[in-house]
MINU-412268 format. One record per residue: residue number from 1; y, x, z of N, C-alpha, C, O in turn; residue in three letters. Coordinates in pm, 1 decimal. Layout:
BEGIN
(NUM (Y X Z) (Y X Z) (Y X Z) (Y X Z) ALA) ...
This chain:
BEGIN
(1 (372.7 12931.1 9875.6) (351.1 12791.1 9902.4) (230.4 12747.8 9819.4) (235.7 12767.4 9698.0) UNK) (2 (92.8 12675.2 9887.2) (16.8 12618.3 9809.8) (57.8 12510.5 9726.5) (171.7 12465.9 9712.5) UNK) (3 (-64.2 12468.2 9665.0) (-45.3 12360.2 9534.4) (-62.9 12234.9 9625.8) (-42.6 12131.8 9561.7) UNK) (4 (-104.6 12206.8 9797.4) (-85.9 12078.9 9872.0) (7.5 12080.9 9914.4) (38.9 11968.5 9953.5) UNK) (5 (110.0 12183.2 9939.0) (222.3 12169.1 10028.0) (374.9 12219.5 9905.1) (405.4 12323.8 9847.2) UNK) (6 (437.6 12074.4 9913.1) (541.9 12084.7 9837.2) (715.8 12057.8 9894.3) (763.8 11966.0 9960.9) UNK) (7 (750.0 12125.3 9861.7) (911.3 12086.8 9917.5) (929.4 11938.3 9908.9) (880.5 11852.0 9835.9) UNK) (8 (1017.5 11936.7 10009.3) (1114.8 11792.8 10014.9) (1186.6 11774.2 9905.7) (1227.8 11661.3 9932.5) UNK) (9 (1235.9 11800.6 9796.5) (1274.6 11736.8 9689.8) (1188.8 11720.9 9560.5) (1241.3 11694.1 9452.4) UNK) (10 (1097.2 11732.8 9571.4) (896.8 11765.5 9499.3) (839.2 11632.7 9536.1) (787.2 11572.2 9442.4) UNK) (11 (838.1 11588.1 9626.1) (801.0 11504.1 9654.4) (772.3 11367.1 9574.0) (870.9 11319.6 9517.6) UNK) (12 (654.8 11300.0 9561.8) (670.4 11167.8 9485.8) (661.2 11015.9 9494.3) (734.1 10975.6 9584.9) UNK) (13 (608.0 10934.7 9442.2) (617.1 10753.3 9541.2) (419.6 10772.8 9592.1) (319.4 10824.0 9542.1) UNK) (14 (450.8 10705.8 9701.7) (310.2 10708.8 9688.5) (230.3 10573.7 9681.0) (291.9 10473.2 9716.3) UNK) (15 (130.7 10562.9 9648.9) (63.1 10443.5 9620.7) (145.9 10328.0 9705.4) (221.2 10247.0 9651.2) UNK) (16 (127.5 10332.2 9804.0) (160.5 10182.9 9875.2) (306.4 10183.0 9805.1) (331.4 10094.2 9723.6) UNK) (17 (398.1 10276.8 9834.2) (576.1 10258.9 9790.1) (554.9 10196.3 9620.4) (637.5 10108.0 9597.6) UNK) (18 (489.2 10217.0 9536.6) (439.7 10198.2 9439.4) (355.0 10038.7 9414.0) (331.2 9990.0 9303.5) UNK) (19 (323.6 9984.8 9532.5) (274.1 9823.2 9487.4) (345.5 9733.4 9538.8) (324.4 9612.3 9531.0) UNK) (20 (490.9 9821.0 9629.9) (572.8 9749.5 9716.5) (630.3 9681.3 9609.3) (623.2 9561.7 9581.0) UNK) (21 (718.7 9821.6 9523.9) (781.9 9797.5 9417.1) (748.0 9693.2 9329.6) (828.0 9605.5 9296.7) UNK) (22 (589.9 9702.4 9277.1) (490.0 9576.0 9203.4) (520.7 9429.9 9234.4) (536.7 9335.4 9157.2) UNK) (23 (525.0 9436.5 9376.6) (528.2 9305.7 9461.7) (622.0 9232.2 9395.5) (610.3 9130.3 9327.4) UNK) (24 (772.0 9336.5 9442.1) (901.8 9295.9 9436.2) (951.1 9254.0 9286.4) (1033.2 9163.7 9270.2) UNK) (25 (907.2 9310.5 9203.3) (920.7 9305.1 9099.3) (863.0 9134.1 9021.6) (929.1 9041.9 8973.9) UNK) (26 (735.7 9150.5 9036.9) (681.5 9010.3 9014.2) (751.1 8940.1 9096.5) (832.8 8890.2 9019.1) UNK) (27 (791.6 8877.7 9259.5) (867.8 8806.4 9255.4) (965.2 8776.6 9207.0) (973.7 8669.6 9146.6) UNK) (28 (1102.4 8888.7 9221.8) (1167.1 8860.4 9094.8) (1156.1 8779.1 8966.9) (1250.3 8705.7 8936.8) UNK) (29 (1012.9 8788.7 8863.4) (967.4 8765.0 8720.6) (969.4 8632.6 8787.2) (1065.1 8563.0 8753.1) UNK) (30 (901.3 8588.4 8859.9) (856.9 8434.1 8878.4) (982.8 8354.5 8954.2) (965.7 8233.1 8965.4) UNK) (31 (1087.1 8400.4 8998.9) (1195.7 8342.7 9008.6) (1269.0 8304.1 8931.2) (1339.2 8204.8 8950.6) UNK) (32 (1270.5 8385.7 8806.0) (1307.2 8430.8 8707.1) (1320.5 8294.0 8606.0) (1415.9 8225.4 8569.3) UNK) (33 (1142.6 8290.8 8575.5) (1054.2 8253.7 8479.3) (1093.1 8107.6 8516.7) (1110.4 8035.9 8418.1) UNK) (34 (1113.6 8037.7 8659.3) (1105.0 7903.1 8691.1) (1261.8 7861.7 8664.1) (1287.3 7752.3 8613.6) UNK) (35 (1390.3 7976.3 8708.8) (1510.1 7919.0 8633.2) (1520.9 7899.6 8525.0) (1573.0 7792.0 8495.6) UNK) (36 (1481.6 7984.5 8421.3) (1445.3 7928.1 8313.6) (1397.7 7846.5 8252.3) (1425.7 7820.4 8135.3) UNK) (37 (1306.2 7784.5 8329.8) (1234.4 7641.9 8262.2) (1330.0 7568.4 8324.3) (1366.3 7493.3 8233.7) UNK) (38 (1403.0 7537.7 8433.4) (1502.1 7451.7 8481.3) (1572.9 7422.5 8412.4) (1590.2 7307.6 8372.0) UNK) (39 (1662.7 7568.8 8365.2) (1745.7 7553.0 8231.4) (1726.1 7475.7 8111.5) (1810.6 7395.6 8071.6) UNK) (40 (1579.4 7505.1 8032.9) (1530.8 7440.1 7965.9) (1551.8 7293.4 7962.9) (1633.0 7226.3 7899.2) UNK) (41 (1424.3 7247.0 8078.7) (1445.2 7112.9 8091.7) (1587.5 7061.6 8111.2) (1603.9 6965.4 8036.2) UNK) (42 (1671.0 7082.1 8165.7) (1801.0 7034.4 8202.6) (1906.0 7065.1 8062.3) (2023.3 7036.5 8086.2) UNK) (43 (1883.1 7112.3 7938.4) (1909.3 7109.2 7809.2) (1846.0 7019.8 7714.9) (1886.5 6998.9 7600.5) UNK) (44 (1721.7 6956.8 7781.3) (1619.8 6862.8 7694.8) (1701.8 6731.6 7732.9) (1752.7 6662.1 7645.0) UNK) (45 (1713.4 6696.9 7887.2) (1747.1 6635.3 7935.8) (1881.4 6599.7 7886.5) (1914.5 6483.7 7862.0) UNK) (46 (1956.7 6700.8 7872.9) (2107.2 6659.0 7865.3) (2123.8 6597.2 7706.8) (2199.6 6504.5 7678.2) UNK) (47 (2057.9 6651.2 7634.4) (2064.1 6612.1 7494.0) (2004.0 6459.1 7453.6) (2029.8 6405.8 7345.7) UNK) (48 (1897.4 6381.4 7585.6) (1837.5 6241.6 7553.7) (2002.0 6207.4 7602.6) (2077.6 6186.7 7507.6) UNK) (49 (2049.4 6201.5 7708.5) (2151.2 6143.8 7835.6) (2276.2 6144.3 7688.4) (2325.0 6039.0 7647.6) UNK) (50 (2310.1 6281.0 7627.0) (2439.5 6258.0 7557.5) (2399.2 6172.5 7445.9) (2495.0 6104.7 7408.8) UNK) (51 (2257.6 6143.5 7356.7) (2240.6 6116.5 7253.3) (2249.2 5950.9 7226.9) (2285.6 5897.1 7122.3) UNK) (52 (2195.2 5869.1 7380.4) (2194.7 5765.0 7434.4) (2337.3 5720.8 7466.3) (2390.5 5622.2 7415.4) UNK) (53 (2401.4 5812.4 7565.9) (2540.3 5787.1 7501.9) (2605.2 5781.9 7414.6) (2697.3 5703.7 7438.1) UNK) (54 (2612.7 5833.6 7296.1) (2643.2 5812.1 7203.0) (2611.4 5699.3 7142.6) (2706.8 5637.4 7095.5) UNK) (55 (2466.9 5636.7 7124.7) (2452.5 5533.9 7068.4) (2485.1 5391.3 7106.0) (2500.3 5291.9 7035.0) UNK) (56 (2494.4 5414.3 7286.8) (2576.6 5307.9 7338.2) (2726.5 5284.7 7230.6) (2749.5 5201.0 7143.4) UNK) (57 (2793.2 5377.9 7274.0) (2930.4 5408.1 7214.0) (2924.6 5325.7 7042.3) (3007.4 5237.6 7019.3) UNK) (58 (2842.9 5356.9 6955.9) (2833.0 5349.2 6820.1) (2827.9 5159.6 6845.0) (2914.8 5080.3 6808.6) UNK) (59 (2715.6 5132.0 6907.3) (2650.1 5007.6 6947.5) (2749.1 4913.8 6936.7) (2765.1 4835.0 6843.4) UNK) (60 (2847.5 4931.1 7084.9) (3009.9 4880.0 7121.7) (3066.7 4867.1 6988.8) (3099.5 4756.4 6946.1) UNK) (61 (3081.3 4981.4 6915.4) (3185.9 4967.2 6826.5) (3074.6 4837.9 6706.0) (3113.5 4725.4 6674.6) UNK) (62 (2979.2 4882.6 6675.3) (2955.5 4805.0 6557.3) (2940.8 4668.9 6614.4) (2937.8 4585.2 6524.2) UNK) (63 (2928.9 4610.2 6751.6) (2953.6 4495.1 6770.2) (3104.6 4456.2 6772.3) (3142.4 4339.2 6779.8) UNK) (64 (3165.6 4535.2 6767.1) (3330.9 4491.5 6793.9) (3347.3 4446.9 6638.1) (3431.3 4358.5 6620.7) UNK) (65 (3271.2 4500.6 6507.4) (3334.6 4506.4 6446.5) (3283.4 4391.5 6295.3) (3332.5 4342.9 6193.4) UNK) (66 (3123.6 4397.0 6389.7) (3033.2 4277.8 6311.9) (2988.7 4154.2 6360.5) (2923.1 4070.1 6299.0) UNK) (67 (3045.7 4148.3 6521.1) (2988.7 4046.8 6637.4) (2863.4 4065.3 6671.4) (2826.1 4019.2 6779.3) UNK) (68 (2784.3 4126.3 6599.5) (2651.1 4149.9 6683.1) (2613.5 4343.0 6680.1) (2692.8 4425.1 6634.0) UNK) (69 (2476.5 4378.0 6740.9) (2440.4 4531.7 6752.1) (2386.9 4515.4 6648.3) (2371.8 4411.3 6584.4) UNK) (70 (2343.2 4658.2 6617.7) (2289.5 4683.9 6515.4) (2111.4 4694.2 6552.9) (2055.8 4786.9 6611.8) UNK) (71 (2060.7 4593.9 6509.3) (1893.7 4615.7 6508.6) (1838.9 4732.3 6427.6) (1783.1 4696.6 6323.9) UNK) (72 (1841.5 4858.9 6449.5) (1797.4 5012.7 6411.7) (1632.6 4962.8 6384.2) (1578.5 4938.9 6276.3) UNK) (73 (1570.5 4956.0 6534.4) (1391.8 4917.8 6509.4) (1385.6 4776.7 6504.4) (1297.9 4718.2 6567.8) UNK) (74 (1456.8 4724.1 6446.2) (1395.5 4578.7 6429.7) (1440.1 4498.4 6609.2) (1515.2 4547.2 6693.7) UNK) (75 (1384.2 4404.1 6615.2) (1380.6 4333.6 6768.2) (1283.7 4376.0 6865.0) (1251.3 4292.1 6949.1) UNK) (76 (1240.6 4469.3 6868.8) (1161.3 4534.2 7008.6) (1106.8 4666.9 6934.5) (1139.5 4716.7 6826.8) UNK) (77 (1004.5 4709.0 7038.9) (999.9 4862.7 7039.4) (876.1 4929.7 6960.2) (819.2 5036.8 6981.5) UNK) (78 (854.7 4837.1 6867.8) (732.8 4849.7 6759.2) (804.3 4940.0 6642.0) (906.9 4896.3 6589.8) UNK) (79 (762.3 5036.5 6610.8) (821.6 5171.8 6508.2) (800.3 5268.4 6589.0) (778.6 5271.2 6710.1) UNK) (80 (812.5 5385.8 6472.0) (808.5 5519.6 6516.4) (968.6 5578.4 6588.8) (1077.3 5553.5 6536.8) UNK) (81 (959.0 5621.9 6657.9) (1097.5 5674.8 6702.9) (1141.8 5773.9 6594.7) (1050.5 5846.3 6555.0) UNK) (82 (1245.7 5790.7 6545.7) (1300.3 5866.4 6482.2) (1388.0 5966.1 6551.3) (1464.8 5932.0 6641.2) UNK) (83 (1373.6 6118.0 6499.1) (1306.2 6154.0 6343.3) (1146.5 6142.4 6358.6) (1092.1 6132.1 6248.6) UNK) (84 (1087.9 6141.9 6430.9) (953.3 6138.1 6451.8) (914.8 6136.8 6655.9) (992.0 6123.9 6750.9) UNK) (85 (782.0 6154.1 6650.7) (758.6 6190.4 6795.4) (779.4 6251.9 6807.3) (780.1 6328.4 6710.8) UNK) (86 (820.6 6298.5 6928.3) (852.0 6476.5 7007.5) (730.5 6525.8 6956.2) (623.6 6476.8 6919.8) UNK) (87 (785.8 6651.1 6965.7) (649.2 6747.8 6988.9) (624.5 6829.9 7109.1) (688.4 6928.9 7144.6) UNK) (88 (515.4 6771.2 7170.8) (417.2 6866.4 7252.3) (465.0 6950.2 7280.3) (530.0 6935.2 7383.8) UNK) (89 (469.2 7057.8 7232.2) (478.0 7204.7 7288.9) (619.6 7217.5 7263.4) (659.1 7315.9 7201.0) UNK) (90 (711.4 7118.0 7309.8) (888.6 7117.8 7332.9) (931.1 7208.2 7238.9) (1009.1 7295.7 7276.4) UNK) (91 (881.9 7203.6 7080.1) (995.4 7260.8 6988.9) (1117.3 7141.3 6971.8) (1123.0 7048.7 7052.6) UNK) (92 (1185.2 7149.6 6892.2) (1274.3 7040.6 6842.9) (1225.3 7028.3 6680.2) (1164.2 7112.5 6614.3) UNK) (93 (1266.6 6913.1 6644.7) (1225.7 6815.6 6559.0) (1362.3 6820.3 6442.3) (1473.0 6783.9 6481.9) UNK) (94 (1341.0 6873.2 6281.2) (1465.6 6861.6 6263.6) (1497.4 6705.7 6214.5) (1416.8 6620.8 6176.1) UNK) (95 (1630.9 6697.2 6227.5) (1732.9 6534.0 6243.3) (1741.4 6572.4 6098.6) (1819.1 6660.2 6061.0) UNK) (96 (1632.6 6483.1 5987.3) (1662.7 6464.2 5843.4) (1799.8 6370.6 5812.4) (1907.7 6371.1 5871.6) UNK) (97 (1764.6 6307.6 5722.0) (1859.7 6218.6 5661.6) (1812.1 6072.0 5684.6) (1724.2 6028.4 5610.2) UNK) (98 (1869.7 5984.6 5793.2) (1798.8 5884.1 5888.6) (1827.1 5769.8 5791.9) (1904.1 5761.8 5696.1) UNK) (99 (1748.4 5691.0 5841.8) (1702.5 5521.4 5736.7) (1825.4 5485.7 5744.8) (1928.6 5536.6 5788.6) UNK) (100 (1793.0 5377.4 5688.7) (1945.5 5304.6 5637.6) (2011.4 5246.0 5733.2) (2133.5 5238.2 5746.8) UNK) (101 (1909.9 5195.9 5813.8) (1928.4 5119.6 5963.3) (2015.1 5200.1 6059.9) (2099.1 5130.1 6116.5) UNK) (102 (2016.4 5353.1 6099.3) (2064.2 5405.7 6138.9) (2228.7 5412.5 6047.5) (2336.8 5375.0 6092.9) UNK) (103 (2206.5 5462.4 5932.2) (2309.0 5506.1 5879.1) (2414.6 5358.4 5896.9) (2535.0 5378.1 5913.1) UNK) (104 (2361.7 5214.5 5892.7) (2458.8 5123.6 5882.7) (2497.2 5140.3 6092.8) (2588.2 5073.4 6141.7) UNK) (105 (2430.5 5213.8 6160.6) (2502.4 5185.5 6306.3) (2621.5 5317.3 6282.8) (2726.5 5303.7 6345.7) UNK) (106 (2608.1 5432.2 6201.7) (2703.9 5517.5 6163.0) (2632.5 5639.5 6323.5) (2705.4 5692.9 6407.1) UNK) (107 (2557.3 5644.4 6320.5) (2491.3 5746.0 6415.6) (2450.7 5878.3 6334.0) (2393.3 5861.0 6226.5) UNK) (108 (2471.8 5985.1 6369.6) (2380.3 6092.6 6304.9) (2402.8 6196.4 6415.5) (2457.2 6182.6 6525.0) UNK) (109 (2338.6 6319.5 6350.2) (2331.9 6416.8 6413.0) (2339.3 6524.2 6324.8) (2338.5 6498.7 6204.4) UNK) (110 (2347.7 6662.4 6369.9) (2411.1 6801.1 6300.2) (2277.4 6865.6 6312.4) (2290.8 6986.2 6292.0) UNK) (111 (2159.2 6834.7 6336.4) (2057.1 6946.2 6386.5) (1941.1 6856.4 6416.6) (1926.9 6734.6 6405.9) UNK) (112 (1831.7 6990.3 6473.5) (1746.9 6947.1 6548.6) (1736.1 6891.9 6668.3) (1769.5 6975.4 6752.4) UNK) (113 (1715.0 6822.3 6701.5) (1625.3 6742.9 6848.7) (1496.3 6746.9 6910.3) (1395.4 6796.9 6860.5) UNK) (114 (1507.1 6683.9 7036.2) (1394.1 6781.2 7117.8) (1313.4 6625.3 7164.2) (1202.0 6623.1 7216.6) UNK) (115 (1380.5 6523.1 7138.4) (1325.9 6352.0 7166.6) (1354.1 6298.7 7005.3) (1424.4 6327.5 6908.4) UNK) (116 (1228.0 6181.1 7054.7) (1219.3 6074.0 6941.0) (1330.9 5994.6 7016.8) (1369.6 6008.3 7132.9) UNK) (117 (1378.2 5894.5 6904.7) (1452.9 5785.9 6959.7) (1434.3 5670.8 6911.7) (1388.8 5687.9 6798.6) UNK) (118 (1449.1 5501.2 6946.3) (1430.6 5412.9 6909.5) (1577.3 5285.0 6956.4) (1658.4 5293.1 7048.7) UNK) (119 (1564.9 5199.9 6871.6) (1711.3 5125.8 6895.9) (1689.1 4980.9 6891.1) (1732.5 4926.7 6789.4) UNK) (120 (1632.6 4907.1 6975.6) (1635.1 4756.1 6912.0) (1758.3 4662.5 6970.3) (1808.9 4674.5 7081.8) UNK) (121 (1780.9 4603.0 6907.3) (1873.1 4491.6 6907.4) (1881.4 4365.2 6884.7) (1833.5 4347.3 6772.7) UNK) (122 (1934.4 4214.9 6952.8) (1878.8 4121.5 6873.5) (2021.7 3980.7 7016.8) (2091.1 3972.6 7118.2) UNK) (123 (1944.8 3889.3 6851.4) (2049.3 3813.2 6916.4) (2022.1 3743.7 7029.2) (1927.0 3779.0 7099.0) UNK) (124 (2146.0 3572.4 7084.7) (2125.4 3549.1 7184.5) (1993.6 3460.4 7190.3) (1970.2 3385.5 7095.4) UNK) (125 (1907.2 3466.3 7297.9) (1761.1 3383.3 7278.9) (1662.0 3428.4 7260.4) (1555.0 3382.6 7300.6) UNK) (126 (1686.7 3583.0 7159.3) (1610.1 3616.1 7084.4) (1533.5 3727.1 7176.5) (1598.6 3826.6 7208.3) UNK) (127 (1408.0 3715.8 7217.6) (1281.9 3819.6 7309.3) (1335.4 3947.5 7274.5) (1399.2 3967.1 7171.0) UNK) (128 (1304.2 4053.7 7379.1) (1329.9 4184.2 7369.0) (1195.4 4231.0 7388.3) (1157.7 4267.2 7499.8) UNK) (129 (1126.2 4232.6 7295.6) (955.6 4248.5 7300.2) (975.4 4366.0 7350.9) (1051.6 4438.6 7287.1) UNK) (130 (929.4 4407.6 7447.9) (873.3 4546.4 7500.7) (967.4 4608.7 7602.4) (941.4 4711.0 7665.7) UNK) (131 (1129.2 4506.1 7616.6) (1188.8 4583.4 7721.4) (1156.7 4643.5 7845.1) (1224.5 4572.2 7919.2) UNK) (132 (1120.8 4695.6 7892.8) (1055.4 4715.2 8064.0) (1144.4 4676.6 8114.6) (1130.8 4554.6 8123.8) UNK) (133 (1228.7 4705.9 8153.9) (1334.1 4692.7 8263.6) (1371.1 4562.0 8273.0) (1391.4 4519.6 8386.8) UNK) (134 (1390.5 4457.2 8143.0) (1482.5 4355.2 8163.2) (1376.4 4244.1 8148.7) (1254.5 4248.2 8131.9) UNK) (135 (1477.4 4129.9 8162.7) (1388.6 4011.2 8143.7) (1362.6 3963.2 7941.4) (1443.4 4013.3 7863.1) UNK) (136 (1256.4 3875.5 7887.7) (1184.0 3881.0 7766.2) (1317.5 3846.5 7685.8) (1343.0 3898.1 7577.0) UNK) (137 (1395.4 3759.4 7746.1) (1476.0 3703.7 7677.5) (1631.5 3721.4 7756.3) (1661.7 3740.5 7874.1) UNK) (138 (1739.0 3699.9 7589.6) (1849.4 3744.6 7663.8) (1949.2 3670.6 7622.8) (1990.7 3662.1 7507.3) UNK) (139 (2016.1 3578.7 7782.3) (2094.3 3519.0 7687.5) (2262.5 3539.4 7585.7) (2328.9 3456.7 7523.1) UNK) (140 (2282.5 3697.1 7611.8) (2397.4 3702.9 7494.2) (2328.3 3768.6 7389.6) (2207.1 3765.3 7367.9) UNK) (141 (2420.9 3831.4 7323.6) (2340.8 3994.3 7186.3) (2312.5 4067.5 7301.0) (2340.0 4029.3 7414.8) UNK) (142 (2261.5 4165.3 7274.5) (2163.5 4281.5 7334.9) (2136.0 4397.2 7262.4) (2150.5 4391.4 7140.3) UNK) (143 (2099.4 4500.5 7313.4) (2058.2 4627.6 7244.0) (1998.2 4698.2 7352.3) (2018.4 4692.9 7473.6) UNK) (144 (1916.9 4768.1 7279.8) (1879.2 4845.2 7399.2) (1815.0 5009.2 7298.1) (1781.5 5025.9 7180.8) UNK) (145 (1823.5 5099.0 7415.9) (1783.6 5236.2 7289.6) (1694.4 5341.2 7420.5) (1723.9 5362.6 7538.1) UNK) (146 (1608.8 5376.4 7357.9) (1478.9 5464.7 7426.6) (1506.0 5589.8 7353.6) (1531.0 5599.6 7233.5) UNK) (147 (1496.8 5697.3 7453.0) (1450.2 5819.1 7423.4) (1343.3 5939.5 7485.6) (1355.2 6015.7 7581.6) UNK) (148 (1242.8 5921.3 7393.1) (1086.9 5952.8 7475.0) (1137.7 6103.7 7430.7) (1206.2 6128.2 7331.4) UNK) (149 (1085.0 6205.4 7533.8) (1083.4 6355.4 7579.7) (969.4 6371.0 7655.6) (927.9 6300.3 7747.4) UNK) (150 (921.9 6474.7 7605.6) (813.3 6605.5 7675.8) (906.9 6678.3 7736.7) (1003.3 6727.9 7678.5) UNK) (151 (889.6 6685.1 7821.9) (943.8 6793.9 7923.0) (933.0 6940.1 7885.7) (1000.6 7024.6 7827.0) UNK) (152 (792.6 6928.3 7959.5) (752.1 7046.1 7989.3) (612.9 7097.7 7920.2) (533.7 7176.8 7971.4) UNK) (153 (597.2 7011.7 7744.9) (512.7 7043.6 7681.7) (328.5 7043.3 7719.6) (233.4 7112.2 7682.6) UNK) (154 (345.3 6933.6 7806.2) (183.4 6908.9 7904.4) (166.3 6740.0 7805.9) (58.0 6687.3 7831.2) UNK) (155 (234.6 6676.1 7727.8) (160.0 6589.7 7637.5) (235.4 6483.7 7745.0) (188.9 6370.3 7757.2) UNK) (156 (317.2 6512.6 7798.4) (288.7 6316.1 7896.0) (471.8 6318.1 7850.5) (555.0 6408.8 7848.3) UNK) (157 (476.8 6197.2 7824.3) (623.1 6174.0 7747.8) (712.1 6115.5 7871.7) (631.4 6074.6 7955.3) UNK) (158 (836.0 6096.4 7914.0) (900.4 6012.2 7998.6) (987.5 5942.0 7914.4) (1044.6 6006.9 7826.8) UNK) (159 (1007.8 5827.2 7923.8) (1094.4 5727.6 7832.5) (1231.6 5701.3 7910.0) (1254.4 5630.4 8008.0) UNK) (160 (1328.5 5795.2 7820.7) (1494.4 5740.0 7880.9) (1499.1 5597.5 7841.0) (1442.9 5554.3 7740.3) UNK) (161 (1570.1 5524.7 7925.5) (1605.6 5348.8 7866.5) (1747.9 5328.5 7854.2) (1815.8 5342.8 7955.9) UNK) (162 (1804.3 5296.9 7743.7) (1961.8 5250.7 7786.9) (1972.5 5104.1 7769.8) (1907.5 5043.1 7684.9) UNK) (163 (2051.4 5051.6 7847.7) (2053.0 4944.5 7790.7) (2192.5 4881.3 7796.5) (2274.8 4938.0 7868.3) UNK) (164 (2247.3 4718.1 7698.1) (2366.4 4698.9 7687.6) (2418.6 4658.8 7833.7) (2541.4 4652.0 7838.0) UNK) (165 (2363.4 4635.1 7935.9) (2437.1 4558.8 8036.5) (2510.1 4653.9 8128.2) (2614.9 4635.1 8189.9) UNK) (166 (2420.3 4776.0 8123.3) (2485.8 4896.1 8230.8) (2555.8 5024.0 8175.3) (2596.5 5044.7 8061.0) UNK) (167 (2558.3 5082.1 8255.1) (2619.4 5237.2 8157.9) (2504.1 5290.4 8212.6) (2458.5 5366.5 8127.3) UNK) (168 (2433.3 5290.0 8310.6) (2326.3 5391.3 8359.1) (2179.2 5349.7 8234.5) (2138.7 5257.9 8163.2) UNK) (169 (2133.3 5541.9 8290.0) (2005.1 5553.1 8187.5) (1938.2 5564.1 8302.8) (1974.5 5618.4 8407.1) UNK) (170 (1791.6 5483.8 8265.9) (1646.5 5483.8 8352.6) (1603.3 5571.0 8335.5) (1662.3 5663.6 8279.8) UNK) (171 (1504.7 5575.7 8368.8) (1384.1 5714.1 8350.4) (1276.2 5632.5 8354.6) (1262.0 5557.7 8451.3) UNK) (172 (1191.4 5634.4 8258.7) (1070.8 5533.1 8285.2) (986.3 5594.9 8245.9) (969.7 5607.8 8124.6) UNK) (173 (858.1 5687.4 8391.3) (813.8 5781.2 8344.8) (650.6 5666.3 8272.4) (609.6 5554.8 8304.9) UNK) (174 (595.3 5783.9 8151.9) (511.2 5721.2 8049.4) (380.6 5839.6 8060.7) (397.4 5961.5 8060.7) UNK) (175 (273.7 5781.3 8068.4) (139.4 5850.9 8035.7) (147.8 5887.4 7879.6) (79.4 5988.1 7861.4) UNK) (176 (185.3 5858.8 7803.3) (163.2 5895.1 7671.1) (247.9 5863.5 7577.8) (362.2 5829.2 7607.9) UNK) (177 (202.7 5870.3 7439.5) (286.5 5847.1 7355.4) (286.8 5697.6 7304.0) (207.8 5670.8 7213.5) UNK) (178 (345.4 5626.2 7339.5) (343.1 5483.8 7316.9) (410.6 5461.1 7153.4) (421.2 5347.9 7106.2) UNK) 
C-alpha cells in the first residue's frame, strides 16, 4: 500500500469537516457568551429591584414609628448616591459603613453593590426637587429612593425610581451620570 492510499480506519478530518466543526463551535461560544451577560444583567437588576424594596419597607416602618420618612439625601436628589457612583466597567462597589442618615433609616447591607443609591424625603408642601415622575410638590410626607446602574459597563447609567405612592419601580433610562 502507498503512502496516498490509506485504509478506512487511517483515515482523517478533512479541511472543510474541520471549519464545520469551527463554525459550530463559535456559535455555540456566542450563545453562550450572550446568556451570560443576560444572567449578569438580570443579577444587577435584581439587586437595584430587592434593594429599593427594602428601603420602601425600612421607609414604612420609620414612618410608622416617627410620623414622617426618613430624609437620607436631604429633600431632593442633590448628593452623591451612596456608597458612591457605580462603576463603569460593572464591578461592585464595596457597602462601607453608611452616614448617619442611613444608619437612623436602619438600612444596611452585608457586601458589595453593583448601584449607587439615593433617598429623599420630605414633608407635606414641601418640593421634591428633582422628582421625574411626580408632581414638585406633595401634598402628604413623601419619599422617594433612586437606584442608578450601568448595565452593561458602556458609561450610560439607567435610574430605578421608587416611590411612596406605588409599590412599582420605574426605569428612567439616563444619558449619564447625573
Amino acid at each position: 500500500m502507498s503512502a496516498n492510499q490509506r485504509s478506512r480506519g487511517e483515515q482523517g478530518f478533512t479541511l472543510v469537516e474541520m471549519m464545520i466543526v469551527v463554525v459550530i463551535l463559535g456559535i455555540l461560544a456566542a450563545i453562550a457568551i450572550m446568556s451570560f451577560r443576560k444572567y449578569v444583567q438580570f443579577s444587577k437588576t435584581s439587586e437595584v429591584y430587592t434593594m429599593l424594596g427594602d428601603i420602601r419597607a425600612k421607609q414604612e416602618g420609620y414612618r410608622a414609628e416617627f410620623g414622617q420618612y426618613c430624609a437620607v439625601h436631604g429633600d431632593n436628589l442633590v448628593g452623591t448616591p451612596f456608597p458612591g457612583p457605580p462603576d463603569p466597567k460593572g464591578s461592585k462597589t464595596p457597602w462601607a459603613a453608611p452616614p448617619i442618615a442611613w444608619q437612623q433609616l436602619g438600612f444596611s447591607v452585608h457586601g458589595p453593590v453593583y448601584a449607587g443609591y439615593r433617598v429623599a424625603a420630605g414633608l407635606p408642601g414641601q418640593a421634591c426637587g428633582g422628582c421625574p415622575a411626580e408632581p414638585a410638590i406633595w401634598a402628604d410626607h413623601w419619599w422617594a429612593a433612586w437606584g442608578l446602574l450601568d448595565l452593561d459597563g458602556d458609561g450610560t447609567f439607567g435610574t430605578y425610581e421608587a416611590l411612596h405612592l406605588t409599590t412599582d419601580i420605574a426605569v428612567i433610562p439616563s444619558t449619564g451620570y447625573e
